[in-house]
C-alpha positions as a Markdown table, in Angstrom:
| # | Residue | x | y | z |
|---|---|---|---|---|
| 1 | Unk | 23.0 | 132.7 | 199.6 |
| 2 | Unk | 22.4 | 133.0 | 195.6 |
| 3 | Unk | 19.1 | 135.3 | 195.0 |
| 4 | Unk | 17.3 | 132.8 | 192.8 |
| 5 | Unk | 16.2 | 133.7 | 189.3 |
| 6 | Unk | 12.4 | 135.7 | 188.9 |
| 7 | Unk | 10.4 | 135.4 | 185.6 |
| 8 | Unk | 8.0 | 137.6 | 185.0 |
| 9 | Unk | 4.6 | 136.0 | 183.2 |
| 10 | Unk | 5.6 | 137.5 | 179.8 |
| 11 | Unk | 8.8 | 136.1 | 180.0 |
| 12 | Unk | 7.4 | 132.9 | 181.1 |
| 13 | Unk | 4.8 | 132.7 | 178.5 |
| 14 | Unk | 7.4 | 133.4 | 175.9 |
| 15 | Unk | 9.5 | 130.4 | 177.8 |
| 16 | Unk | 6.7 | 128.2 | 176.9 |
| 17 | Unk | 5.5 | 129.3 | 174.1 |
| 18 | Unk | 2.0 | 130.1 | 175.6 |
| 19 | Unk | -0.2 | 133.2 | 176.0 |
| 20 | Unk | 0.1 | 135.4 | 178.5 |
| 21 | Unk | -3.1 | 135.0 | 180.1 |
| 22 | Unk | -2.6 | 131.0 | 180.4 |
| 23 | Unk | 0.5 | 131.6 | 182.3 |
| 24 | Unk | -1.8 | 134.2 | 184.8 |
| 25 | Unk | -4.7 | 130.8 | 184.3 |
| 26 | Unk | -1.9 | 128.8 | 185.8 |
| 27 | Unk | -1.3 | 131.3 | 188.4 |
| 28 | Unk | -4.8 | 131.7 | 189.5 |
| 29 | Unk | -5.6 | 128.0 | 189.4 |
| 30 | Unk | -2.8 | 127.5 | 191.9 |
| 31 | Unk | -0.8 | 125.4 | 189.5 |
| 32 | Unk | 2.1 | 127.8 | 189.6 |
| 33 | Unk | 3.2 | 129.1 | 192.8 |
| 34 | Unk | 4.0 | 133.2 | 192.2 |
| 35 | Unk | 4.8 | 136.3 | 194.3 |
| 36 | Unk | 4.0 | 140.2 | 193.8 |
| 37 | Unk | 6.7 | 142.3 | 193.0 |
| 38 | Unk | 7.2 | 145.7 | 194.6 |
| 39 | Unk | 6.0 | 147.3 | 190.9 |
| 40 | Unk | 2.9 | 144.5 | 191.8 |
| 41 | Unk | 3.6 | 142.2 | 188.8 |
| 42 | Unk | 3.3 | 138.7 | 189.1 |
| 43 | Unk | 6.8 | 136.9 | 189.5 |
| 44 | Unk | 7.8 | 133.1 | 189.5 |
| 45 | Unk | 10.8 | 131.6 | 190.7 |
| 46 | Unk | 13.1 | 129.6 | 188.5 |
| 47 | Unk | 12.6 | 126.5 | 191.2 |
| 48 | Unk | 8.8 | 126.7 | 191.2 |
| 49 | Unk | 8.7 | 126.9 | 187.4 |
| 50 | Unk | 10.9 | 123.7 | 186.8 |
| 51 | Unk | 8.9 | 122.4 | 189.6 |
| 52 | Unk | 5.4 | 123.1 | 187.6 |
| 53 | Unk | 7.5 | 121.9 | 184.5 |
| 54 | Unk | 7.8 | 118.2 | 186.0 |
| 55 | Unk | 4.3 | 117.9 | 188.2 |
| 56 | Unk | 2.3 | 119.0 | 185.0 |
| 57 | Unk | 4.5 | 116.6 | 182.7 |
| 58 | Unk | 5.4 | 120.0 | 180.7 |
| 59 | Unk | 8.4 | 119.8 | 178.7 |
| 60 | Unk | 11.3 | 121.6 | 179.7 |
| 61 | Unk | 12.5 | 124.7 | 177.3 |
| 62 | Unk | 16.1 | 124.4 | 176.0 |
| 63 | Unk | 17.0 | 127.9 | 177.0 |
| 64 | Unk | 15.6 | 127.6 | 180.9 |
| 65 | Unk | 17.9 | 129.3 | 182.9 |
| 66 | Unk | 17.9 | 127.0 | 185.5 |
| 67 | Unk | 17.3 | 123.8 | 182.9 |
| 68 | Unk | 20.1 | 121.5 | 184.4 |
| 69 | Unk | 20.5 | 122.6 | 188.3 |
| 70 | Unk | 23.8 | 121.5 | 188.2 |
| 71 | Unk | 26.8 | 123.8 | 187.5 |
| 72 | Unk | 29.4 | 122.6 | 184.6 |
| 73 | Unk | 32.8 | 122.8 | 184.6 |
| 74 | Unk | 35.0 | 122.1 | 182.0 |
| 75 | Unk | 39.3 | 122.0 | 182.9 |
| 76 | Unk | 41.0 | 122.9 | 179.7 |
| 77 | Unk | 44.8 | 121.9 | 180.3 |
| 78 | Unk | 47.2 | 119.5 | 178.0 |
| 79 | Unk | 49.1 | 118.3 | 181.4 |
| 80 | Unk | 47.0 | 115.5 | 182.3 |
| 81 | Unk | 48.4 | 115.8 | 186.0 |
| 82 | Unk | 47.3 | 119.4 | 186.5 |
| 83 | Unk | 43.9 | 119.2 | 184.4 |
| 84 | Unk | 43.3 | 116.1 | 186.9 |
| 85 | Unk | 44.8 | 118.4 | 190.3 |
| 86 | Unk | 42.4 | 121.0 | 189.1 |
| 87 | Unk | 39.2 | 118.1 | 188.7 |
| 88 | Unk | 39.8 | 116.3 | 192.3 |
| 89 | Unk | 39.2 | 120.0 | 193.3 |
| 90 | Unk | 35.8 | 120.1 | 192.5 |
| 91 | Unk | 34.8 | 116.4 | 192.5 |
| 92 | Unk | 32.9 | 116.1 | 196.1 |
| 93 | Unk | 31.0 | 119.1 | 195.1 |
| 94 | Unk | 27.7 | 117.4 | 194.4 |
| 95 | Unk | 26.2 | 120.6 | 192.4 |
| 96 | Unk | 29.3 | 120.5 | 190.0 |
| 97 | Unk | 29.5 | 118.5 | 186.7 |
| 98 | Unk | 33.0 | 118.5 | 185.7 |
| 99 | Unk | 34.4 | 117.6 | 182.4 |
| 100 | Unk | 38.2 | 117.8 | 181.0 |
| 101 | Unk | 39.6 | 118.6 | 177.6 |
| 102 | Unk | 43.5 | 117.7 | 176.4 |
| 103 | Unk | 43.9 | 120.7 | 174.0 |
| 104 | Unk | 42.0 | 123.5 | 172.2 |
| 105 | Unk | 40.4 | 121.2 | 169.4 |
| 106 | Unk | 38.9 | 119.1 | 172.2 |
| 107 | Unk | 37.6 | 121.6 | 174.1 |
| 108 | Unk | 35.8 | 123.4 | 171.0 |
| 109 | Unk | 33.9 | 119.8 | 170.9 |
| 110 | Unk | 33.4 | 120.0 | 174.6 |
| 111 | Unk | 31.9 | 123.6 | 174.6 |
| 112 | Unk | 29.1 | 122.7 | 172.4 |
| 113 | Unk | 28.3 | 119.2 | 173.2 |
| 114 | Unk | 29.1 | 120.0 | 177.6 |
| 115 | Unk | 28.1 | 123.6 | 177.2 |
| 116 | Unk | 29.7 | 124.5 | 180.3 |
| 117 | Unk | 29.1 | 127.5 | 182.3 |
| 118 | Unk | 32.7 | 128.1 | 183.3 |
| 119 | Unk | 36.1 | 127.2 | 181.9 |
| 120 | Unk | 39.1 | 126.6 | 183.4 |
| 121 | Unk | 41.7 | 127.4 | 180.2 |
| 122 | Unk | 45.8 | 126.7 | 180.3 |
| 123 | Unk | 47.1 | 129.4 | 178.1 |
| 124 | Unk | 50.2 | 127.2 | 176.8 |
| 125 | Unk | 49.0 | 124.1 | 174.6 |
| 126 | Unk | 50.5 | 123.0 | 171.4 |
| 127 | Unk | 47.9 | 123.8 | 168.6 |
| 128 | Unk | 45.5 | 125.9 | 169.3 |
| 129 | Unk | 46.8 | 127.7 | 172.6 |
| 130 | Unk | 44.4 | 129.9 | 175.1 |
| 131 | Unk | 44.7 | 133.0 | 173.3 |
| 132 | Unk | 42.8 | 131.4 | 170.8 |
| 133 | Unk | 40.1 | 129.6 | 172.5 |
| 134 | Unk | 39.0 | 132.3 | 174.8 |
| 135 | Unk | 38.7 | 134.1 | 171.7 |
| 136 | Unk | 36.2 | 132.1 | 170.2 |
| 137 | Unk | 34.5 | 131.4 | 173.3 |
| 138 | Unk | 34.0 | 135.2 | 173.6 |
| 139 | Unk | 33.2 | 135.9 | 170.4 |
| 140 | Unk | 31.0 | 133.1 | 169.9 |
| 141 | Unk | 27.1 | 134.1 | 170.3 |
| 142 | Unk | 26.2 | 130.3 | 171.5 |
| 143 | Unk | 29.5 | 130.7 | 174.4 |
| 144 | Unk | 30.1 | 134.2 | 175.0 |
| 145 | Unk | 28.5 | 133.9 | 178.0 |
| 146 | Unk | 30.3 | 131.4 | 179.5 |
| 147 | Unk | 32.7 | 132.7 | 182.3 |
| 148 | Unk | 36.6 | 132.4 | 182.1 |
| 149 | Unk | 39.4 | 131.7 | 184.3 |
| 150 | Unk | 43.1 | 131.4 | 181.9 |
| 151 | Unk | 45.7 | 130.1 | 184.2 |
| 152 | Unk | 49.3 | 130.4 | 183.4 |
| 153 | Unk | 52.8 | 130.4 | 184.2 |
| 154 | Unk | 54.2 | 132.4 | 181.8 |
| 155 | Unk | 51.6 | 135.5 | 181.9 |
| 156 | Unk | 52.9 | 138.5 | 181.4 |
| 157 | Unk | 51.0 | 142.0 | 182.1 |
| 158 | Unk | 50.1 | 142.6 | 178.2 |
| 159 | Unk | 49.0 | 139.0 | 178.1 |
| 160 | Unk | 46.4 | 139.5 | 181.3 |
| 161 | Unk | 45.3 | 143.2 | 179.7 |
| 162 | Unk | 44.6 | 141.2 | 176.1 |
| 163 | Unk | 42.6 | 138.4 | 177.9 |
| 164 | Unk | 40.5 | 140.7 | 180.0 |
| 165 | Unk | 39.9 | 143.1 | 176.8 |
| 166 | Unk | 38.7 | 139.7 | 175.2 |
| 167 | Unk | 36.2 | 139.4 | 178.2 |
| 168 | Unk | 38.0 | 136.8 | 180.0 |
| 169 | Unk | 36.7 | 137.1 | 184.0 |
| 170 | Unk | 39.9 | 136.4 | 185.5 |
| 171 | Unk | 43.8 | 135.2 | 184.9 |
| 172 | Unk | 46.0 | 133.1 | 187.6 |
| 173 | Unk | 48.9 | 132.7 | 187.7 |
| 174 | Unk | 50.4 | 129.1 | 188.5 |
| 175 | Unk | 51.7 | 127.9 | 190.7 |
| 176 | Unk | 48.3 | 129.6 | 192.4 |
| 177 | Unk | 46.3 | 129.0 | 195.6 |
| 178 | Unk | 44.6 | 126.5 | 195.7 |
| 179 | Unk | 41.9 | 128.1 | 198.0 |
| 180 | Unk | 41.8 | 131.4 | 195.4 |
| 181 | Unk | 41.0 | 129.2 | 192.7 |
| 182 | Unk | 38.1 | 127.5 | 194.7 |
| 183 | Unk | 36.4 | 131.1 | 195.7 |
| 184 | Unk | 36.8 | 132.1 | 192.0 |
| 185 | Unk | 35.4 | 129.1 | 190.7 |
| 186 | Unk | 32.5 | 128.8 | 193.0 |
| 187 | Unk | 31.8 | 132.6 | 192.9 |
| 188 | Unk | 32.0 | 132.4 | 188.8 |
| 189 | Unk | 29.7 | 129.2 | 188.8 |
| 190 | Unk | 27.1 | 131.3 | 191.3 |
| 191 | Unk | 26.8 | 134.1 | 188.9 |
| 192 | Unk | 26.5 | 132.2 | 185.9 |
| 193 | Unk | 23.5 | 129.9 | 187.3 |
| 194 | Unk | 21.3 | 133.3 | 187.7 |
């Protein structure tokens, strides 16, 4: 089971933009359901936050961590047949929003406009190839967080030691398991939801 996210009252009031001691009002009232920590600070759960956030009518912050419950995906692959494989993967899976890109270019669009939380990247595309988009993805301050998986045919051992030194979280190679790409995914998407 995923340990759900904790905020602590300071980092909620900063969430919302309030003062401390109306977060702790919220608390007391019984408005906002919170626990003790073991250091016996106040704590509230990601769920019970967005949970206050839609009884109480309260806008939700842009940079919630758990603002959209639902996991994104974006396939990065210029073989429409494998980009598509990949998808039908991860389609039943309710708690997954998948979207595709067709090269580099389109998935530079995608990452800002999608904001995914994990990318699946082909390393061999005409224009800009993987090399180069995991690049930006890791060096960009907006995506750098965003977890990657490069898939490839033609990997070689310098080409995995580059990726990972760019901060990619894992290389395949193809053709690869279907049910290793699955755990990976799923594990990847876990981690970066808390």
């Amino acid at each position: 089971m995923i340990q759900e996210k904790a905020l602590t009252t300071a980092e909620i009031s900063e969430l919302c933009q309030v003062a401390p001691a109306t977060v702790l009002q919220w608390i007391r009232e019984g408005k906002l359901k919170a626990y003790r920590s073991p250091g016996k600070s106040s704590c509230v759960a990601a769920n019970d936050l967005m949970t206050f956030f839609k009884k109480y009518n309260f806008p939700v912050p842009e940079n919630f961590p758990n603002r959209n419950s639902r996991a994104r995906l974006l396939i990065v692959d210029d073989d429409p047949n494998m980009a598509q494989a990949i998808k039908r993967l991860f389609v039943r899976d309710k708690g997954i929003d998948i979207d595709v890109a067709a090269d580099g270019f389109d998935a530079g669009i995608k990452l800002l406009v999608f904001k995914p939380d994990l990318v699946v990247l082909d390393m061999k595309m005409p224009g800009m190839n993987g090399f180069e988009v995991a690049q930006r993805i890791k060096d960009s301050p907006n995506c750098h967080q965003i977890k990657v998986i490069c898939v490839s045919a033609f990997f070689e051992d310098e080409d995995k030691a580059r990726l990972m030194k760019l901060g990619v979280d894992c290389c395949l190679d193809k053709p690869f398991e279907i049910a290793e790409l699955l755990e990976k995914v799923r594990q990847m998407l876990a981690d970066s939801r808390y």
